[in-house]
N, C-alpha and C positions, 0 to 999 in steps of 0.2 A: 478709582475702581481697580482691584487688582481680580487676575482671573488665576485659574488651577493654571500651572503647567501640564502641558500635554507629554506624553511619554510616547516617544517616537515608537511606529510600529513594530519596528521587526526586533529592538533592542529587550524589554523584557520576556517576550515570546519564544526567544529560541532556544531558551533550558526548556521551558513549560512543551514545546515542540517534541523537539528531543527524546523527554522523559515519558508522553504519552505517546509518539511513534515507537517507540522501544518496548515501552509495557504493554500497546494492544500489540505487535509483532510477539512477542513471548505468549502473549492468550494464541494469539493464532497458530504458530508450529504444533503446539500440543493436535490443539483442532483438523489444523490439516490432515496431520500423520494418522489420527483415531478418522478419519475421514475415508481412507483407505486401507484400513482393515476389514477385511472381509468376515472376521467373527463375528464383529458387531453387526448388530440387527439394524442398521440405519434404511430408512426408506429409500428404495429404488431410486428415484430422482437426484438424491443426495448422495449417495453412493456413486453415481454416477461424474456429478459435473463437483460437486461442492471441493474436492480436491484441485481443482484447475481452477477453480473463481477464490479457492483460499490464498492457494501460491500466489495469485496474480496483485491479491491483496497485501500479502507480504513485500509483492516485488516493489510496490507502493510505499508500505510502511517505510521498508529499511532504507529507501531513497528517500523520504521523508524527513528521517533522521541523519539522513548523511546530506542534506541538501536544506536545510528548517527554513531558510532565508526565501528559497524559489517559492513561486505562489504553485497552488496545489494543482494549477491547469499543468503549468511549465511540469512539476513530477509526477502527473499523472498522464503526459506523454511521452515523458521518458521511457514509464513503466512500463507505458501500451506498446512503445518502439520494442522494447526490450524484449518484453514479453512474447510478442509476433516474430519479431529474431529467432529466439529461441525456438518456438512451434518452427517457424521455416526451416531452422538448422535439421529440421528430425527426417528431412528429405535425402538430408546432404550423409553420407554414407564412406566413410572415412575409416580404416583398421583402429586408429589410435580413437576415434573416437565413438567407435561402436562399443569398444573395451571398454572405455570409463562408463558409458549408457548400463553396460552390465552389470556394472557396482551402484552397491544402493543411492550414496549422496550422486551419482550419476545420474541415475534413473529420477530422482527424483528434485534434479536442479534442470536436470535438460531433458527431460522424460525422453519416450520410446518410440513413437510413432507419431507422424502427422496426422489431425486432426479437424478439421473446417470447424466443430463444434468446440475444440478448444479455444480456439479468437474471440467466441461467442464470449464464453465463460473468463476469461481472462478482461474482455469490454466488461464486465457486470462486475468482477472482483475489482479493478481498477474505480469503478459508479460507486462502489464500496467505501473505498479508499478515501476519494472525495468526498463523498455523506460524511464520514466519519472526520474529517478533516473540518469540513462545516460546519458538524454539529460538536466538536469537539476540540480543535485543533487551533478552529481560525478564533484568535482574540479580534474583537470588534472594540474601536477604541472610539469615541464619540469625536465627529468632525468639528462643533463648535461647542468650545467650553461652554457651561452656565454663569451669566453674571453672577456677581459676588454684592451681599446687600450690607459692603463696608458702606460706610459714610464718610469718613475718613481722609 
């Protein structure tokens, strides 16, 4: 009786990883960015939080790709660590680092002001992140091969 060889988890997965944290991050900048234009007619709600649940999303992808091996808990408290960092940094009130806040990739890598509703938003874009990882990301490999009906 011979059976399939099994292909270790993490070994074909991590191009396939990779390649799909890297291309929904590129769907998402666009999105983010058109997120917080205030020309566009976007619904109140969305114009509001959907820029902070986007970033928070990205801050997931791009860890994702630069970490494919960590399981998706392990990088999606990195992201949340990170992300909360960052929100708490916006208290902290520094000359050098008010200056970069005033430039655009400033403003919009370490935003402008603290928040309580963006931790919200950053939790839901990171629940994101995970969904996405689960229904997309994570390869599910079968725990016990199927016999094999050699004879042989």
């Amino acid at each position: 009786m011979t059976s399939t060889p099994r292909s270790s988890p993490g070994s074909s997965s991590v191009p396939r990883t990779r390649l799909l944290s890297l291309g929904l991050a590129v769907l998402v900048i666009p999105l983010g960015l058109a997120s917080r234009r205030r020309s566009l007619p976007w619904p109140a709600f969305f114009a509001t939080y959907a820029g902070d649940t986007l970033w928070a999303l990205l801050v997931f992808l791009l860890l994702r790709f630069l970490a494919p091996r960590r399981s998706a808990l392990v990088v999606a408290a990195v992201a949340l660590a990170f992300s909360f960092g960052i929100e708490f940094s916006q208290d902290f009130h520094a000359p050098w680092l008010d200056a970069a806040r005033r430039t655009l990739p400033g403003r919009l890598v370490l935003g402008a002001g603290f928040l309580w509703s963006d931790l919200v938003c950053y939790s839901v874009g990171v629940l994101l992140g995970v969904g996405l990882d689960v229904a997309l990301l994570t390869r599910r490999c079968p725990e016990i091969s199927a016999p094999s009906n050699d004879m042989a």
